[in-house]
N, C-alpha and C positions, 0 to 999 in steps of 0.2 A: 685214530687208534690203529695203530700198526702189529703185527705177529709178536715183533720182539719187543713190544713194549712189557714193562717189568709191571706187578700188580703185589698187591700187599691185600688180604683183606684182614678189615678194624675187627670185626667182633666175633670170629671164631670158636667155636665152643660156647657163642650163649644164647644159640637159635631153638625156638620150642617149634620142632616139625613133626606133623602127623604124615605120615606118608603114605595113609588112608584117605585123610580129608582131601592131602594135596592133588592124587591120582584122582580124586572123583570130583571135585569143584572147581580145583584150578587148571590142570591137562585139560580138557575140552577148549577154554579160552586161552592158554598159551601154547601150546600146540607140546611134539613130543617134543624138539629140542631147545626149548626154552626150559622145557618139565627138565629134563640132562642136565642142562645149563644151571640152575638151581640147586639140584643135589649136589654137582660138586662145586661148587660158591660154598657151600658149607663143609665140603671136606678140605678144600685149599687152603695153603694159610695165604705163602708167597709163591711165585713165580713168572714166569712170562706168558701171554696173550698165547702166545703157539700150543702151549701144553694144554688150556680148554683145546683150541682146534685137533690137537692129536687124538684127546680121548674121546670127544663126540664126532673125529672122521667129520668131520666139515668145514666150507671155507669160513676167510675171513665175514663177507658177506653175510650169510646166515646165522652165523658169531652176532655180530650186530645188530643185527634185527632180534634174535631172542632174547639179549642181553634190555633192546631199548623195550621189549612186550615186559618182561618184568620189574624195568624202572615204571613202566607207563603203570601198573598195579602197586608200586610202592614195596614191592619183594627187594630192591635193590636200591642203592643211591649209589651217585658213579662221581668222582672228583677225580681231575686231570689239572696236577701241577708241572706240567710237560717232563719233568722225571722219572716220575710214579705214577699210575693210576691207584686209587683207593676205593674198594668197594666194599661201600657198608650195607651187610645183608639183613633183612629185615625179619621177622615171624611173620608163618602165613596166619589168617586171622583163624580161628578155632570151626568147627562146623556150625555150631549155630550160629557165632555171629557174621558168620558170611551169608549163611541164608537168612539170618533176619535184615541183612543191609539191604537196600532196595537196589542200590546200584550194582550189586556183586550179584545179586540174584536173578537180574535181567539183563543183564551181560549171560550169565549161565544159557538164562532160557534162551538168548538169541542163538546160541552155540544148540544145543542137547533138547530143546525142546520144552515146554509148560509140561507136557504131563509127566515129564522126567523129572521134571525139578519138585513136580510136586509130593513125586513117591521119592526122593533124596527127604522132603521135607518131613514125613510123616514119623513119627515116635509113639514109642510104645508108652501106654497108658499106664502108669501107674497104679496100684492098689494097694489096701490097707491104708492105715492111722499113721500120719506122719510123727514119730518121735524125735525129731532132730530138736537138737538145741540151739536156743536162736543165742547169739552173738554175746548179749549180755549177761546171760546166764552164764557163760564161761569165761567172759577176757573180761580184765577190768582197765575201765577207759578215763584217761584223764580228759575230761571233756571243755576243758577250759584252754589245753595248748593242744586240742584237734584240727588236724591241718584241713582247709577248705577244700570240699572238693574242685578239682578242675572244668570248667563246662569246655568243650569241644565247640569253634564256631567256624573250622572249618569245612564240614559234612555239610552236603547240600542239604535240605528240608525236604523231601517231596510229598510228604505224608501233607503237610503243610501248602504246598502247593497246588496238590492234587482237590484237596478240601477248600480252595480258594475258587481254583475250577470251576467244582459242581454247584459253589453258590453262584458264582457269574454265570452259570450254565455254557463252559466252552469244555468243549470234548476233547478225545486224542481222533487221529484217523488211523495211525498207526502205533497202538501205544506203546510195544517193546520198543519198536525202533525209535520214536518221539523222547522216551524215558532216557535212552541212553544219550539219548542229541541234549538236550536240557542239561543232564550234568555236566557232557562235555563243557555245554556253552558258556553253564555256570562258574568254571573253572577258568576257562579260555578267557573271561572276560573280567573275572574276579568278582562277579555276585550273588548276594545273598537270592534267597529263595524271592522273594518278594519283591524285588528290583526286577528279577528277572521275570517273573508275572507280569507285572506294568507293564514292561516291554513286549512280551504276549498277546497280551492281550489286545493292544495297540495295532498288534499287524495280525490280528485274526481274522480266516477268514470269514464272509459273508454268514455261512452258515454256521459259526462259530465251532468250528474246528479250528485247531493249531497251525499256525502256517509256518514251518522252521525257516524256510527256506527265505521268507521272509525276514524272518524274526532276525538268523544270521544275517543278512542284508545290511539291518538295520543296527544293530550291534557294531557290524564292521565298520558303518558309514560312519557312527556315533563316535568309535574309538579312535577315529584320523583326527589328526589334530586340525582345526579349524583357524580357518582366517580370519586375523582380529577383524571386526567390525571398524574400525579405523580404515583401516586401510582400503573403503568401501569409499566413494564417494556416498555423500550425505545423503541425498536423495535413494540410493540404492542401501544406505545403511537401515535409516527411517522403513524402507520396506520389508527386511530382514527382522526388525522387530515386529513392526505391525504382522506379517506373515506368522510368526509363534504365537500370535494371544488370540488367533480367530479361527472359527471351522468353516472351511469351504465355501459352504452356502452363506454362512454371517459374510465373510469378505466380501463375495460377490455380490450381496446385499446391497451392501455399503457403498460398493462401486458405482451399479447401478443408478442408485439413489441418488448420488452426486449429479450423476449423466439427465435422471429424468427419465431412466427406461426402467425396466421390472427383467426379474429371473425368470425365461420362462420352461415348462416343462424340457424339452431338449435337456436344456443346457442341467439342469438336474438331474438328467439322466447320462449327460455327461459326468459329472465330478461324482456320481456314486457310482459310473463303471470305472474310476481313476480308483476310488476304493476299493473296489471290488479286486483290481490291481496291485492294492498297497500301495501305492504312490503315498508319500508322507502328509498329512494336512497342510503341513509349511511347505513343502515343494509344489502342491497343488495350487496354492497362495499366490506363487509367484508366481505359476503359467498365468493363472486368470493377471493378475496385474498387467504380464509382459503382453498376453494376445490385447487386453480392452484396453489399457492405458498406451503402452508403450507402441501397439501394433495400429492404435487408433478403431481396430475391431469393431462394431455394436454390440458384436455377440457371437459365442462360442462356438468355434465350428467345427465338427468332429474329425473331421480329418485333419486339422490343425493341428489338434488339441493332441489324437492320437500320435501322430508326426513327431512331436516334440516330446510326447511323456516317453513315448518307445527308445527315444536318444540318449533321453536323461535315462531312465533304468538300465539301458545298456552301459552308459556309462556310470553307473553308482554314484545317481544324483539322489543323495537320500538327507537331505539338509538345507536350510534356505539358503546357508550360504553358499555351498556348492550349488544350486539353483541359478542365484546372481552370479556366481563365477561363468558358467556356462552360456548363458547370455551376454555375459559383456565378451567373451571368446567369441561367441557367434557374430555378435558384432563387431569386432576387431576385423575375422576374417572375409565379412563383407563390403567392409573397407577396403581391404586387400585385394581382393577382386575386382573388385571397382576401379579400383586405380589402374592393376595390368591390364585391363578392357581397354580404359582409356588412354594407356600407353600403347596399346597394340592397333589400337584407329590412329592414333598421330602417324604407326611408321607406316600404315597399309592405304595412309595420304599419298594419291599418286600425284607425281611429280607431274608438271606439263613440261613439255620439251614445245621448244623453238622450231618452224615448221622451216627448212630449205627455202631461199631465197626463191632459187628457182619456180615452186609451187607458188608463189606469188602471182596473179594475173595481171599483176602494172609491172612486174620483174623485166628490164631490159637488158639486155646482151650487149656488155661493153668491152667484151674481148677484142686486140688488135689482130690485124691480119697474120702481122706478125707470130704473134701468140697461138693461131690456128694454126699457121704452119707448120712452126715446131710440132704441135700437139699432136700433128699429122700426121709427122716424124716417127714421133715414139710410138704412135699405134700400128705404122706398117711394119717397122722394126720389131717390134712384139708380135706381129701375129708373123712374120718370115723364121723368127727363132722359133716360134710352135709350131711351122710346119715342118722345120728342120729334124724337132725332137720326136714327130710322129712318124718320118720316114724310116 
């Protein structure tokens, strides 16, 4: 988006703005010239990108970023068919139902504060006998072509969620800031309320509090697209499924069992500080396989185990098959190693050199007299021309 780019906006003249509600609910979270940037969105029809810039005195830059705070609230929809820009301007939501949305009302508190938001909340009490007339008493309804109403299933649930919560018993630690990460996430990721619980609940932590930071993690690791199972040798496929249907301690059970040894405490108190971690159950799976099977191990060793989970979480190992990928890299490049080692001993093979005849102690002198003389020759010759050059 450039100065002179040209702008049309769609729905002029049919915005319901309060410009009470907007200054006291929405200015805290979009700041003042996004609040600018709005009112006239509703006065423009047509023009170019420059004339916002001239009338709110600011650059392009800031132009932008206010423009993306009130797409990001849904004040705004922006279409760019590289001719025109079109921008269709929305209604802000009315006073109460911004403060009864949960998501707009703690967005607020993050901005202005809980007890501010709670005296924006508060209403005067009504009194006396309600006389209004209820709906049927005055319109008459054909109730046979009444159209359905509409259910909304894009609003996140958190009323819903939250009550999911307090029966599993998992807390917030931070709960404004936790409230707002969860919608993001819900949105970012495309899930309902209760998709996105399961996956909460999964990386919570120990003391079941919410762990985002996780949770994100896990989310992002989920939504990469994965490596078909095929394309696995068999033996490492076979362990990518067995990895998804067991927990930690059933795997290394299992293992053991086979071996003839037993889990013992340690190694339990390894794979529950891997939880304690969030390391995935199925990436867990596959250490233990790769250390006791593959590494030949007995048994779990914490610096090992720590070694390798600390590599995989740095690198967003959060899946078995990212797991197995990892491992078969680790062993490609130990191959590779291996080989320039042992290309690097072939060239630091020292050569033997052939010792002078002379060094020989059977060596005899088969020079002719001849051949002496000469030889004589050129060495008085040479030292007469060096005394020559040093006079």
């Amino acid at each position: 988006m450039r100065a002179g780019d040209s702008f049309t906006i769609v729905n002029r003249g049919k915005i319901s703005f309060d410009a009470e509600t907007f200054t006291l609910l929405y200015l805290p979270i979009v700041g003042s010239n996004a609040f600018a940037l709005y009112q006239l969105l509703t006065t423009f029809s047509t023009g170019r990108i420059s004339h916002f810039l001239e009338y709110l005195n600011i650059g392009l830059n800031p132009f932008l970023e206010s423009l993306d705070k009130l797409s990001g609230l849904g004040l705004v929809k922006v279409f760019d068919d590289h001719t025109m820009l079109y921008f269709d301007v929305k209604s802000p939501l009315t006073y109460d139902e911004f403060l009864s949305d949960d998501f707009y009302k703690q967005l607020l508190i993050s901005r202005i504060g809980e007890n501010r938001v709670t005296g924006l909340s508060k209403k005067i009490e009504v009194k006396g006998q309600n006389i209004s007339k209820k709906f049927h008493e005055v319109y008459k309804v054909d109730f046979d072509n009444e159209p359905k109403a509409a259910v909304s299933t894009d609003s996140f649930d958190m009323g819903a969620f939250k009550s999911l919560m307090d029966r599993q018993g998992l807390t917030f630690s931070n709960e404004n800031l936790e409230r707002l990460s969860l919608y993001s996430l819900a949105e970012k990721f495309d899930l309902n309320w209760y998709e996105l619980f399961k996956k909460a609940e999964s990386t919570a932590n120990a003391d079941k509090t919410l762990n985002l930071s996780a949770l994100t993690r896990s989310l992002s690791a989920s939504s990469e697209p994965q490596v078909a199972l095929s394309s696995f040798p068999k033996a490492f496929a076979d362990l990518i499924v067995s990895s998804k249907s067991h927990e930690p301690v059933e795997f290394i059970q299992q293992i053991k069992s086979q071996a003839g040894g037993f889990v013992s405490g340690d190694e339990r108190k390894i794979l529950n500080n891997l939880t304690k971690q969030n390391l995935p159950s199925e990436v867990q799976n596959v250490l233990i396989h790769y250390i006791l099977v593959q590494q030949k191990n007995a048994s779990l060793s914490s610096n090992f185990v720590n070694t390798l989970a600390n590599d995989w979480m740095r690198n967003k190992v959060f899946t078995a098959e990212m797991a197995v990928k990892r491992i078969l890299e680790r062993s490609e490049s130990a191959q590779i190693k291996a080989q320039e080692k042992q290309n690097f001993t072939k060239k630091q093979t020292k050569i033997v050199k052939e010792a002078p005849k002379w060094s020989n102690p059977s060596y005899e002198n088969k020079t002719s007299e001849e051949e002496l003389a000469r030889l004589e020759k050129i060495r008085l010759a040479s030292l007469q021309k060096l005394k020559g050059e040093q006079q």
